[in-house]
C-alpha positions as CSV (number, residue, x, y, z in Angstrom):
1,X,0.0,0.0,0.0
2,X,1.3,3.6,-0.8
3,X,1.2,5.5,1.7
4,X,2.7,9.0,3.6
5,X,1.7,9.3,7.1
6,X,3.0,12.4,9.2
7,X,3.1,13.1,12.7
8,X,4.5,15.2,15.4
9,X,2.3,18.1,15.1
10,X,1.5,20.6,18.0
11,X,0.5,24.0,19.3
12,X,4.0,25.4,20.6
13,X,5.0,29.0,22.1
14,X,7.2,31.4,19.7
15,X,10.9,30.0,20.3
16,X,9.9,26.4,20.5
17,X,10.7,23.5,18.6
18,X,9.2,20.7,17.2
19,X,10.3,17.5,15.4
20,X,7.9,16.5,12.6
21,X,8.1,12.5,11.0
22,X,6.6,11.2,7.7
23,X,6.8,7.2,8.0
24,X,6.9,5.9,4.1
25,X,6.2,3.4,2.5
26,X,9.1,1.2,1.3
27,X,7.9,1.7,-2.7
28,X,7.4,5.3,-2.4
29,X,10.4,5.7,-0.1
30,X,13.2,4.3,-2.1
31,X,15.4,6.1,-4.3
32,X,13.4,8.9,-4.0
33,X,13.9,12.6,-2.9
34,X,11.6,13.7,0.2
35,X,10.5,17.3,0.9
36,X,8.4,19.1,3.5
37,X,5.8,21.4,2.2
38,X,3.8,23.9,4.3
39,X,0.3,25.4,3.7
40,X,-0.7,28.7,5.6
41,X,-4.3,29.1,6.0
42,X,-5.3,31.8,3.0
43,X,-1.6,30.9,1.6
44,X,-0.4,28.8,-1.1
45,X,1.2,25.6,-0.5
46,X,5.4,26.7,-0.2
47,X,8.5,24.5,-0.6
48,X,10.0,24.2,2.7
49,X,12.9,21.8,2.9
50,X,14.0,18.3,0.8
51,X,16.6,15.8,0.8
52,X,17.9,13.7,-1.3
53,X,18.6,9.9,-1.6
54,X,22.6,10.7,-0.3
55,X,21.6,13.1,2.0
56,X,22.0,16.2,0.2
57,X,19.7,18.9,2.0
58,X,18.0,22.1,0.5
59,X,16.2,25.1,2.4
60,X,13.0,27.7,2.1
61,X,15.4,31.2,2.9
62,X,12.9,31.3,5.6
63,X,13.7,28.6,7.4
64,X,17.4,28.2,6.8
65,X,19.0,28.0,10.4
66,X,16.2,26.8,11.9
67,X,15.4,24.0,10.1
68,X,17.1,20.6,10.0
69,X,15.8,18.0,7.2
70,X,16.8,14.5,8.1
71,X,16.4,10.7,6.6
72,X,16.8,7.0,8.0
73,X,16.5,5.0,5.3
74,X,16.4,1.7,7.7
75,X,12.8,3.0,9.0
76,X,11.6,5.1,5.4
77,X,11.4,7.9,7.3
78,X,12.2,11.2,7.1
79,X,12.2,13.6,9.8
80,X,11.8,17.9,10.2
81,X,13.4,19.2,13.3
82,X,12.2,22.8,14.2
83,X,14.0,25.4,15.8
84,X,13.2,28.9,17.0
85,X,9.9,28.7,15.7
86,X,8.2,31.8,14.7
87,X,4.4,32.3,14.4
88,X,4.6,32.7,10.6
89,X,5.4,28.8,10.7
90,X,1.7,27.9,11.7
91,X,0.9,25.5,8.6
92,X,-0.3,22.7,8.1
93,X,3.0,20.5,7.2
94,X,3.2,18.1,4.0
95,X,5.5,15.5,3.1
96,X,5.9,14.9,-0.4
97,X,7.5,12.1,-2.0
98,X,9.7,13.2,-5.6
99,X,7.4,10.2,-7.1
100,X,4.3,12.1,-6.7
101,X,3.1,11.1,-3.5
102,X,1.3,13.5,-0.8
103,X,0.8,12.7,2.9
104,X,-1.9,13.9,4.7
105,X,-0.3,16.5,6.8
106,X,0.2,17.5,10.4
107,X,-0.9,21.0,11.7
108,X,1.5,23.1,13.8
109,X,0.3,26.3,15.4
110,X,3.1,28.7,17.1
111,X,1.4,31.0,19.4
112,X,1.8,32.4,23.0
């Protein structure tokens, strides 16, 4: 079964940080790049962060710093930390696999 299931979601004060999984499946997982997507409410879906199958990383300007794009290729997952979070990060969070494959997403709401 394809699938892209996130996690790891939460409301979280400005400063915070959260750590953000998508769990693949093995076909959709496999020699492929993963990203993180974000969707603001009223906002277009934006390009956050991806890696590819070696481990090479790319960054949103906005988030470069803060941001930290991960894989394990043992568990086909890949993993968002966030730093310093800043309330212009609430989105809901989207993990796309480069073979066309959307998760579900995971909402994250910074606020005081």
């Amino acid at each position: 079964q394809v699938q892209l299931v996130e996690s790891g979601g939460n409301l979280v004060q400005p400063g915070g940080s959260l750590r953000l999984s998508c769990a693949a499946s093995r076909t959709i997982f496999s020699d492929s790049a993963m990203n993180w997507y974000r969707q603001a409410p009223g906002k277009e879906r934006e390009y956050v962060a991806g890696i590819g199958t070696g481990g090479v990383t790319n960054y949103a300007d906005s988030v470069k710093g803060r941001f930290t794009i991960s894989r394990d290729n043992a568990k086909n997952t890949v993993y968002l930390q966030m730093n310093s979070l800043k309330p212009e990060d609430t989105a809901v969070y989207y993990c796309y696999s480069s073979r066309g494959y959307w998760g579900q997403g995971t909402q994250v709401t910074v606020s005081s």
